[in-house]
C-alpha positions, -999 to +999 in steps of 0.1 A: -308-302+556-271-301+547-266-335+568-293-345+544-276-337+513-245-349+522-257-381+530-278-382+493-243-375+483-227-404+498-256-426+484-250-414+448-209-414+445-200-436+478-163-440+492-136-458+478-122-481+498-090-471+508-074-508+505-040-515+524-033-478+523-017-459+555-017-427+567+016-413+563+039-398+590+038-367+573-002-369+569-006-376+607+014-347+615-007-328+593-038-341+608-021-331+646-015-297+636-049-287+620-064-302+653-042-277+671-050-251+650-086-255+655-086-261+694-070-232+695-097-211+677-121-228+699-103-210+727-101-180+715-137-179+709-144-187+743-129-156+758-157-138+734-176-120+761-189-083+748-225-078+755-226-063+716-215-096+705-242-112+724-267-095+702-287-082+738-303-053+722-328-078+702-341-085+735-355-045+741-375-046+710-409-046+718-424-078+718-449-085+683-484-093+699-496-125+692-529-118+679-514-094+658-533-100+624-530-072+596-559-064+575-535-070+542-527-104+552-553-125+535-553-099+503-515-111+499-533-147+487-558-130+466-553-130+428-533-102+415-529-110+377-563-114+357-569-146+332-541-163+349-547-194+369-529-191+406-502-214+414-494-220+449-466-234+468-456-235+503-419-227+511-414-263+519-426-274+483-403-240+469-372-259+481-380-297+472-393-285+439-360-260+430-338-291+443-356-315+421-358-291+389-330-266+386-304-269+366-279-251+390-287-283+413-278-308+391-244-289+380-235-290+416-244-326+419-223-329+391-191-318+407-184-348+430-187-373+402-167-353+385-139-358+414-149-392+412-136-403+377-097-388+391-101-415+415-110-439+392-083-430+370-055-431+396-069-462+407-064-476+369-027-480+366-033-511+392-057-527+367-044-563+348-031-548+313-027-575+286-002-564+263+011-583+228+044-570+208+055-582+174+090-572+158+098-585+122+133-577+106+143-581+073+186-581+062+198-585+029+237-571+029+267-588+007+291-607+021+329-620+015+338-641+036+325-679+031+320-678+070+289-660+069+271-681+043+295-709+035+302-693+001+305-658-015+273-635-023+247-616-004+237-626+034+201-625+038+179-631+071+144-626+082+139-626+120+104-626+135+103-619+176+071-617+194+055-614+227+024-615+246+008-616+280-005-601+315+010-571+342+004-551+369+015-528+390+018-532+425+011-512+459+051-507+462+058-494+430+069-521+411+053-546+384+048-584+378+047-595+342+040-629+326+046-634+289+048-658+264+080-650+243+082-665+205+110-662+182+117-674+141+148-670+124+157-675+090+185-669+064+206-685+035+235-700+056+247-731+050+259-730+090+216-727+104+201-762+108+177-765+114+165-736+090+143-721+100+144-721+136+123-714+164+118-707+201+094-704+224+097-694+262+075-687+296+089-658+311+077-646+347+089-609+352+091-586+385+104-555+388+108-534+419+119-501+419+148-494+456+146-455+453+129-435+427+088-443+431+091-471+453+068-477+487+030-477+490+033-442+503+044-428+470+022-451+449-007-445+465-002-405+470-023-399+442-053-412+448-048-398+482-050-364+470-076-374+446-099-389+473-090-355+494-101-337+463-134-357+460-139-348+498-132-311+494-162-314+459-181-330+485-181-301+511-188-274+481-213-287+469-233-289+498-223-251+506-234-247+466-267-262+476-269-246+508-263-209+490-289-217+466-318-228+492-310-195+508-317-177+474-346-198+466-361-186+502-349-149+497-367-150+463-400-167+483-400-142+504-394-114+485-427-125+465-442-124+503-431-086+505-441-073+476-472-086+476-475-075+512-465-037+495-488-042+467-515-049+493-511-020+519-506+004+486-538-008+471-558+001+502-535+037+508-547+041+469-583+034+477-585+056+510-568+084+485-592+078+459-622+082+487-608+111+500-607+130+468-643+119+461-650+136+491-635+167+484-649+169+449-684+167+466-673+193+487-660+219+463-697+218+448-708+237+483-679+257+484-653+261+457-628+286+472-626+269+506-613+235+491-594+239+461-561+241+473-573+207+493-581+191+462-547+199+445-529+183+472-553+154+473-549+150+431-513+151+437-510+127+459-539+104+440-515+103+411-486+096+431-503+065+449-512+051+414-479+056+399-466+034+433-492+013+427-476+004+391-439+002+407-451-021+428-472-045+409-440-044+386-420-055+418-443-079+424-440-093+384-402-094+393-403-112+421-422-135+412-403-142+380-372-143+399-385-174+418-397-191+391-369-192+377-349-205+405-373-233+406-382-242+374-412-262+380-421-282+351-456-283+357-460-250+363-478-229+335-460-205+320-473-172+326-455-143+344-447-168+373-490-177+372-504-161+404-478-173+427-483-165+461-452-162+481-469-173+511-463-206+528-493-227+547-480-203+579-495-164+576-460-151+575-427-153+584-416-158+625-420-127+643-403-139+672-364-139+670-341-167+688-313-158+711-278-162+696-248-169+715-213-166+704-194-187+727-218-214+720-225-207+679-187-204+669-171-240+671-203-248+646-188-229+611-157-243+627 
């Protein structure tokens, strides 16, 4: 289920592609020593040999007969709240409807696209940028000397520069520009001519950086650590979704025990309650010889039905408790309806499967 996940993942927010980028010399030796690390765990593991490890003791339980059937089995399907119409769902149907439904799920969905838009963003500063700058200047001062103006008075000038056009960055750290550069310039001085003048000029601009941020390594480091950081969302959301399926089919099962209590305490209530009939008939023939019989019996009437109430509660939580975690939209909203608990199967697997630790530990791993 978790390879299933992942790969809706992948569908959803796929991969960046990583370009002309190359895995460092420092991220390969990185990548060596983690492999290292874990084959040597893998070892380790493998010299794992205690038979208490093994978990060998399951194997002396007696075995559960397989026509074992209880009595309270088919009263766990049975109705248990009155004017309330039952809603049923097999464990199957619990996960796919929690997974299509639950708010949780879509937060953790959320987190990878989340990740996503650092990428994005680090990916940005290599987009085309148009740019356009304008710079107007305005003198007016007095002047002296006829060389400035060709004759005495104030100087003044008005100078209009401005430029527009297209850059980028590049993998190695530097950036290509081409502008268009305009320029006017006016003032009073006999010595301009033409007045007012002009220019104009196609510029073509690269810059490289020799030391500070320079090579692809360095460029590209952030969106390396970005897409790392995209991987690593990845990998918890999937344990986020993983944790929360195992919740969803605690809180299923937990519906299946407490019904499965409320059931066996139902019938211990109604043996009680035909007991102390019996003894109530009884104490008509002979009063002395059962009434300390039918204290005890009382006593342990009222006990059963104040059980009884516990665990009908228990069985209100419960079943609250997975509605919630599933929030089923279709579902009506009653004290979680009549929900059974119960999957198509009578119960859960009786039988257990042998667990071994030499082979089970590179798996987590």
């Amino acid at each position: 289920m978790a390879q299933q996940h992942d790969d809706k993942l992948k569908t959803y927010f796929p991969d960046a592609g990583d370009g002309s980028v190359k895995i460092s010399k420092h991220e390969q030796f990185g990548n060596e020593a983690v492999a290292g690390i874990f084959g040597e765990i893998v070892r380790e593991t493998q010299r794992f040999n205690s038979p208490e490890l093994e978990l060998s003791s399951i194997s002396k339980l007696p075995p559960v007969p397989d026509d074992f059937d209880a009595s309270w089995k088919t009263q766990i399907r049975e109705q248990v709240w009155e004017n309330q119409t039952p809603v049923r769902y097999g464990v199957e149907k619990a996960y796919s409807t929690a997974l299509n439904n639950s708010p949780n799920v879509r937060t953790f969905l959320r987190i990878p696209k989340i990740r996503e838009t650092l990428i994005r963003e680090n990916k940005g500063i290599f987009s085309p940028q148009l740019f356009a700058e304008l710079d107007y200047a305005h003198g007016d001062q007095p002047t002296g000397s006829v060389l400035t103006t060709g004759k005495t008075g104030r100087f003044i000038q008005d100078t209009l520069e401005g430029e527009y056009g297209i850059r980028q960055r590049i993998g190695t750290g530097g950036e290509v520009s081409l502008s268009h550069r305009m320029s006017t310039l006016r003032n009073n001085s006999e010595f301009l001519d033409p007045n007012p003048q002009t220019g104009s000029e196609l510029v073509l601009s690269v810059a490289q950086p020799l030391l500070r941020g320079a090579g692809s390594t360095y460029v590209h480091s952030e969106i390396r650590l970005a897409e790392l950081d995209r991987s690593m969302a990845r990998g918890e959301t999937v344990r986020l979704l993983e944790e929360y399926i195992l919740e969803v089919n605690r809180a299923y099962w937990g519906v299946y025990l407490s019904r499965a209590a409320l059931a066996q305490r139902q019938q211990l209530t109604k043996q009680t309650s035909e007991l102390l009939k019996m003894l109530e008939e009884r104490q008509k023939l002979d009063e002395s010889a059962t009434k300390s019989e039918l204290f005890r019996a009382t006593a342990t009437m009222n006990r059963r039905e104040a059980d009884l109430r516990r665990t009908r509660m228990a069985v209100r939580t419960a079943e609250q408790r997975l509605r919630a975690m599933m929030k089923d939209p279709a579902a009506p909203w009653v004290p979680a309806g009549d929900h059974p608990g119960v999957p198509a199967a009578p119960g859960p697997a009786a039988g257990g499967h042998p667990v071994h630790l030499q082979g089970s530990a590179p798996e987590p791993l």
